[in-house]
N, C-alpha and C positions, 0 to 999 in steps of 0.2 A: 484584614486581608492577610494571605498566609503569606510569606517569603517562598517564595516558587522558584531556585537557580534551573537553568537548562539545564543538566545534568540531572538534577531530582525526576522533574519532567519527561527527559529521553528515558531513565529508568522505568517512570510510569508503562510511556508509550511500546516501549518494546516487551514488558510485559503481558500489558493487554492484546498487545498483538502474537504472543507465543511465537510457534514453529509454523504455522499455519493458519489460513483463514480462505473462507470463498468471501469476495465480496462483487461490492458491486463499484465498476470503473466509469467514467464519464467525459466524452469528450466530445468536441465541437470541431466539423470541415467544415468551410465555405455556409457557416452561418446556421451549420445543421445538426442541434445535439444528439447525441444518439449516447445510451447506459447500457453494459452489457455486464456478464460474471463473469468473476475470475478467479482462477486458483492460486494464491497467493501464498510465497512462501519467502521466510523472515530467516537470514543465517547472517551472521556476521553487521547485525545491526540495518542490514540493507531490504529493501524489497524488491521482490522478483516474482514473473511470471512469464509462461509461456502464449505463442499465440501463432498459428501458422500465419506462413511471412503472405498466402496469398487470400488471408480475408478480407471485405472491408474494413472491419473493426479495425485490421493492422495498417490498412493503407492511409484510415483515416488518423490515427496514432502517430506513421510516421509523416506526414502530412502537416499534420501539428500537434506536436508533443505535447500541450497544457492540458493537460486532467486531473480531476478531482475522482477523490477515491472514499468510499464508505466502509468503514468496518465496525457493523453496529454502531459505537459509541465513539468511533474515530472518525473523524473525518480530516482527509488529506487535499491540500492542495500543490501541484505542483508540476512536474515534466517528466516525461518519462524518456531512458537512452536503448535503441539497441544495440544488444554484444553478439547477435550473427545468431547462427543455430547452435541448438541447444550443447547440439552433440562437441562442438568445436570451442566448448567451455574448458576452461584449463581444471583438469581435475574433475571435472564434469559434477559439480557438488549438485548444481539444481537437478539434473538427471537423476540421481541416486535420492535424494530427498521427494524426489516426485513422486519418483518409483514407490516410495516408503511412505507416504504421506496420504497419496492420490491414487493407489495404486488401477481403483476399477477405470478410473479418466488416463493413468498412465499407459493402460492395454488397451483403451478403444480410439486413443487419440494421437500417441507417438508417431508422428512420420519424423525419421529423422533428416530426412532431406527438404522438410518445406517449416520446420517448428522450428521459432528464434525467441531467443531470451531477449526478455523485456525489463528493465530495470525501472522502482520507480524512486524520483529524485524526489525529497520532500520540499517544500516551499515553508511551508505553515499547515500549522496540522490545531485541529480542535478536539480536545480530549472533555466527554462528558461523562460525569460519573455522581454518586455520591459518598457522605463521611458518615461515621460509624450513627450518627442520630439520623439519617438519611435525609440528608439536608445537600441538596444539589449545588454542585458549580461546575467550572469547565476550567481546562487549563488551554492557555493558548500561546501556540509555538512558533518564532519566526527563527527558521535554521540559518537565510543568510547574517541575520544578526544575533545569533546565536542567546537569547533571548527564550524565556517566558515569564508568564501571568497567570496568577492564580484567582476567579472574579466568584464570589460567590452569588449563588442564585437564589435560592432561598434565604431570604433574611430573616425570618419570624418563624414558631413552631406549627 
């Protein structure tokens, strides 16, 4: 088994996840899952996305924060916080990045008066990948205890 420090790990996980990714978000109201996409963008080690503040998706988000989040070969468990509209960002970095990123979803979809930034909190996150003999494992991450594992999954050629 490798020596896996959380550090080694958060490096993995934020490069697999670049400047950008659509994925797919998940979360449960009053007992009722619902999975929808999202545009997700990665600066400053954090994740972020937009989502008008009057969908259900956001009612049911702010409702109860606990989602899981897919990206390809990531999978996130955790909470998500909102920071108000998009537009009333300090420096307005997710604006400018959307813009740059997202641009056809950043013209059909900007209302600046109803779109709030959504942050999401990680909990533990599951990174699957494999090593140069393509010999699978996964790395697994608990942020509050600051913490990972390296488990290999393949054991034989």
């Amino acid at each position: 088994m490798k020596n896996m420090t959380f550090e080694k790990a958060s490096e993995i996980l934020w490069n697999k996840l670049g400047d950008h990714k659509i994925a797919q978000i998940a979360a449960s109201y009053q007992d009722t899952p619902s999975i929808r996409t999202i545009s997700a963008i990665m600066y400053d080690h954090r994740i972020f996305f937009k989502t008008d503040k009057n969908f259900d998706k956001t009612k049911q988000l702010l409702a109860n924060p606990k989602i899981a989040i897919a990206f390809y070969s990531v999978y996130i468990q955790g909470h998500v916080i909102n920071h108000g509209l998009v537009v009333d960002e300090p420096g307005r970095v997710f604006e400018q990045k959307y813009k740059e990123l997202f641009w056809q979803s950043y013209n059909a979809y900007s209302h600046e008066d109803t779109e709030i930034l959504i942050e999401v909190i990680p909990e533990s996150v599951e990174i699957w990948d494999e090593d140069e003999n393509r010999m699978a494992y996964q790395i697994l991450m608990d942020f509050d205890k600051q913490t990972a594992q390296y488990i290999p999954y393949d054991t034989h050629q």
